[in-house]
C-alpha positions as a Markdown table, in Angstrom:
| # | Residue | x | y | z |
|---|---|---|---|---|
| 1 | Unk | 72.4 | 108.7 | 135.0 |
| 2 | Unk | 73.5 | 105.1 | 134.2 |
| 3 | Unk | 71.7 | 105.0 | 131.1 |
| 4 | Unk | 72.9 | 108.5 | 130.0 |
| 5 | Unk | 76.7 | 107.0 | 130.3 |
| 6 | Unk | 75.7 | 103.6 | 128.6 |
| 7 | Unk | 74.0 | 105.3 | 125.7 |
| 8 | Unk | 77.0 | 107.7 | 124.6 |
| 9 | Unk | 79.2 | 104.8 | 125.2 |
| 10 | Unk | 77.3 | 102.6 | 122.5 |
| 11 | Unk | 76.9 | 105.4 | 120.9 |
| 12 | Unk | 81.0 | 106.3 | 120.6 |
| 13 | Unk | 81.2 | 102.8 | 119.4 |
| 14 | Unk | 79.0 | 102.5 | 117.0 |
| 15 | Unk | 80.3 | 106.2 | 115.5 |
| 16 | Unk | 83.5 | 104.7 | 115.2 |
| 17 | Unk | 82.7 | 101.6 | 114.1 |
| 18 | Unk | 80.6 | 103.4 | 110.6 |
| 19 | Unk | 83.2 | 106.3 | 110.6 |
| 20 | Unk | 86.7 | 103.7 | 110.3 |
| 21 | Unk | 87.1 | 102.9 | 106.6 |
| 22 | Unk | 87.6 | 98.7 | 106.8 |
| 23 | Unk | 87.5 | 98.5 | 102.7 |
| 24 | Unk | 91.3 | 100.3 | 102.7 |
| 25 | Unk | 93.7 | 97.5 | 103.4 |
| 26 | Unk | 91.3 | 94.7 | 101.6 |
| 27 | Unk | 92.2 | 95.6 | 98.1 |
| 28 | Unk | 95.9 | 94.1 | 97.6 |
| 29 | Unk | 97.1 | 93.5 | 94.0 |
| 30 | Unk | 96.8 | 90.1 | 92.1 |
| 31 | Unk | 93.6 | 89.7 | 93.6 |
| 32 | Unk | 90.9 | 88.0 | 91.9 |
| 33 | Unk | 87.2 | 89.8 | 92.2 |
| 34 | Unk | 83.8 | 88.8 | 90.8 |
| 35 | Unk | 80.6 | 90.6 | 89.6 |
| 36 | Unk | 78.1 | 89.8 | 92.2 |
| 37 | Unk | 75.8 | 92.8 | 91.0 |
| 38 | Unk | 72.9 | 92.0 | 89.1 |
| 39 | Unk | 74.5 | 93.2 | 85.4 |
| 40 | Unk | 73.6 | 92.2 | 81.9 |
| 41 | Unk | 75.9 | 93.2 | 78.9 |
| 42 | Unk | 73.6 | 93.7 | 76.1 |
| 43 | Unk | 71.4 | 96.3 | 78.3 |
| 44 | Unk | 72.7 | 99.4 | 78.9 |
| 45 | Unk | 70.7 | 100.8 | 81.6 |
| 46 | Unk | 71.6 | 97.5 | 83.6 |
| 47 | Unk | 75.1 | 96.7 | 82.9 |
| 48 | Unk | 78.3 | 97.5 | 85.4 |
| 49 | Unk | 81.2 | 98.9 | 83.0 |
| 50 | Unk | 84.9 | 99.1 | 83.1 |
| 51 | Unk | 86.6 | 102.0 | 81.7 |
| 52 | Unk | 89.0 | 101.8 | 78.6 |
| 53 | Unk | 90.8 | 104.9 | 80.2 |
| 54 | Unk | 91.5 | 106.0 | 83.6 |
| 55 | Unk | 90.9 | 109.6 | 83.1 |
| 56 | Unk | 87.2 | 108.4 | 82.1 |
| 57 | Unk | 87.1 | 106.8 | 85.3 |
| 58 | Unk | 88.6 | 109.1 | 87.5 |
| 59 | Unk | 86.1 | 111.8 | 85.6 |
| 60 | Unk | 83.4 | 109.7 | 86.9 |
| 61 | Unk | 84.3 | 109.2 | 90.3 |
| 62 | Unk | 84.5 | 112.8 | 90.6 |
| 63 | Unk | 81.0 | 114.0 | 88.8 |
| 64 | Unk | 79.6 | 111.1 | 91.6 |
| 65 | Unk | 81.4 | 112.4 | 94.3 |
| 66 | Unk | 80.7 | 117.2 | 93.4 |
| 67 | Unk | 77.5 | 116.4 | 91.4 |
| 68 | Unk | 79.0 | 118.2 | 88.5 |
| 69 | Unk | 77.7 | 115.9 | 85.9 |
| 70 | Unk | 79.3 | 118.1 | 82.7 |
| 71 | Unk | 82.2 | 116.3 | 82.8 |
| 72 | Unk | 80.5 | 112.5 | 83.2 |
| 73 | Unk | 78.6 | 113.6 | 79.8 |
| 74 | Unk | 82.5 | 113.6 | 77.5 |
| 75 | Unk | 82.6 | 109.7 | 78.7 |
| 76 | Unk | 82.0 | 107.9 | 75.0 |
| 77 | Unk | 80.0 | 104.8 | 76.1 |
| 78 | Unk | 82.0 | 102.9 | 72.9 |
| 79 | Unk | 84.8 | 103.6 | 75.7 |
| 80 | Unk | 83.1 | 101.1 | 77.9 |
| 81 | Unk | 83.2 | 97.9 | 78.6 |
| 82 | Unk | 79.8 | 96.4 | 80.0 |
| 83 | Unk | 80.0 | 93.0 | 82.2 |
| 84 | Unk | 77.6 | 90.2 | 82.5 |
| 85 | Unk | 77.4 | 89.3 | 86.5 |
| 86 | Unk | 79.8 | 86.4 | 87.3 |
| 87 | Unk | 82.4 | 88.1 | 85.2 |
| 88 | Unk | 86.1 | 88.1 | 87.3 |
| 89 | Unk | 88.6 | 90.8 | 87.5 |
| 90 | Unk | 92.5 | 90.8 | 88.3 |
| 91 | Unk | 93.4 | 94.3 | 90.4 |
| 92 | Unk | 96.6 | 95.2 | 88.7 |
| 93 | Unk | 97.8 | 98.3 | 90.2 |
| 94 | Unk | 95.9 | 101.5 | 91.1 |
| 95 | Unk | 95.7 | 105.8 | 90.2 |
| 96 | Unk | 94.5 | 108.8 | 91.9 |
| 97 | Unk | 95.4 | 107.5 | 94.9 |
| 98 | Unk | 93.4 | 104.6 | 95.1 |
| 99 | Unk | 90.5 | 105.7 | 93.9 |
| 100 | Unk | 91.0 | 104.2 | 90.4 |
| 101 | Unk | 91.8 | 100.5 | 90.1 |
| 102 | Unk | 93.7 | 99.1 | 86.9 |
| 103 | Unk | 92.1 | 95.7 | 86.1 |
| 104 | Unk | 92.5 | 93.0 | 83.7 |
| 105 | Unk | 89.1 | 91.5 | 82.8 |
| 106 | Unk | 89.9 | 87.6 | 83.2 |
| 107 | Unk | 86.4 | 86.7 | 81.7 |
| 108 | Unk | 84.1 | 87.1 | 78.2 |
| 109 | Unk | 85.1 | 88.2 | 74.3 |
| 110 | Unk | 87.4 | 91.4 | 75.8 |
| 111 | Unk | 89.7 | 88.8 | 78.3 |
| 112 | Unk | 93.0 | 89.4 | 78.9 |
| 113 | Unk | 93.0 | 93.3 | 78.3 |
| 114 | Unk | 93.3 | 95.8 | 80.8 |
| 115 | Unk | 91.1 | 98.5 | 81.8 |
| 116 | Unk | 89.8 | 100.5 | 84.9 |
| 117 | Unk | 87.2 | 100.6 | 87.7 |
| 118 | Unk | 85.9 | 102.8 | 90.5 |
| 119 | Unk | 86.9 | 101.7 | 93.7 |
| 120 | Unk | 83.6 | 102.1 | 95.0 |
| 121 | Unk | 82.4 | 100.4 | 92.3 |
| 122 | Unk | 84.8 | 97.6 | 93.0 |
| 123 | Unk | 83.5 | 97.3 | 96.8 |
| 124 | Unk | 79.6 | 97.6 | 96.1 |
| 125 | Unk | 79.3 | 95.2 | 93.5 |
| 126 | Unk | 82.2 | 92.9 | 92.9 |
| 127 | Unk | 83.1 | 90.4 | 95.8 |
| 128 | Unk | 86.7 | 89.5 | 96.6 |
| 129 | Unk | 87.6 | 85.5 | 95.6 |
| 130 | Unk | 88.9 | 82.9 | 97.8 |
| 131 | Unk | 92.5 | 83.0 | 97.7 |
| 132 | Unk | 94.6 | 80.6 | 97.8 |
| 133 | Unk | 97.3 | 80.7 | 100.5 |
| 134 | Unk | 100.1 | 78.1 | 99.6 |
| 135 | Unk | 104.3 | 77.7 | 100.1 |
């Protein structure tokens, strides 16, 4: 009877623990993020991207998210921007609520422009910089 109670308990907390979203309140604006995913620019089956627009981006998230890949197939891939891994990015602001991030690409030929990524995109392959906490 013991082990009955012991193994819904770990198991209540373990629910919890995968069900509670910890990735909401870590993306704060002015951060810095970098490519840790394996990505090459000049191949396109093995590059990350950044969207020029944020309807592109948004389009995307949502052909991921219904498997209705008939709107992922308008995306122009000259309306990409393809990243080499090591490449940093500044979150700016974001859309759709939160599900689209506004970046500016800090790194490579395109620098200093601004363009878009999928927040799961953001939290599966970029990794969040030290920051620098001063006065």
């Amino acid at each position: 009877m013991n082990y009955k109670f012991l193994y819904i308990l770990l198991f209540c907390m373990l629910s919890n623990d995968l069900l509670s979203d910890d990735h909401e309140n870590i993306i704060k604006l002015g951060q810095t993020w970098s490519l840790e995913a394996k990505s090459n620019k000049l191949s396109v089956g093995n590059s990350k991207v950044l969207f020029f627009f944020s309807n592109d981006a948004f389009n995307t998230y949502q052909a991921r998210k219904f498997s209705d890949w008939d709107n992922f197939s308008i995306i122009d891939s000259r309306n990409l921007v393809r990243l080499n891994t090591g490449d940093q990015i500044k979150i700016v602001n974001s859309r759709y609520q939160e599900k689209i991030y506004e970046v500016i690409l800090l790194d490579g030929f395109e620098k200093n422009r601004k363009y878009f990524v999928i927040k799961e995109d953001l939290l599966n392959d970029f990794k969040l910089m030290e920051q620098n906490h001063e006065a």
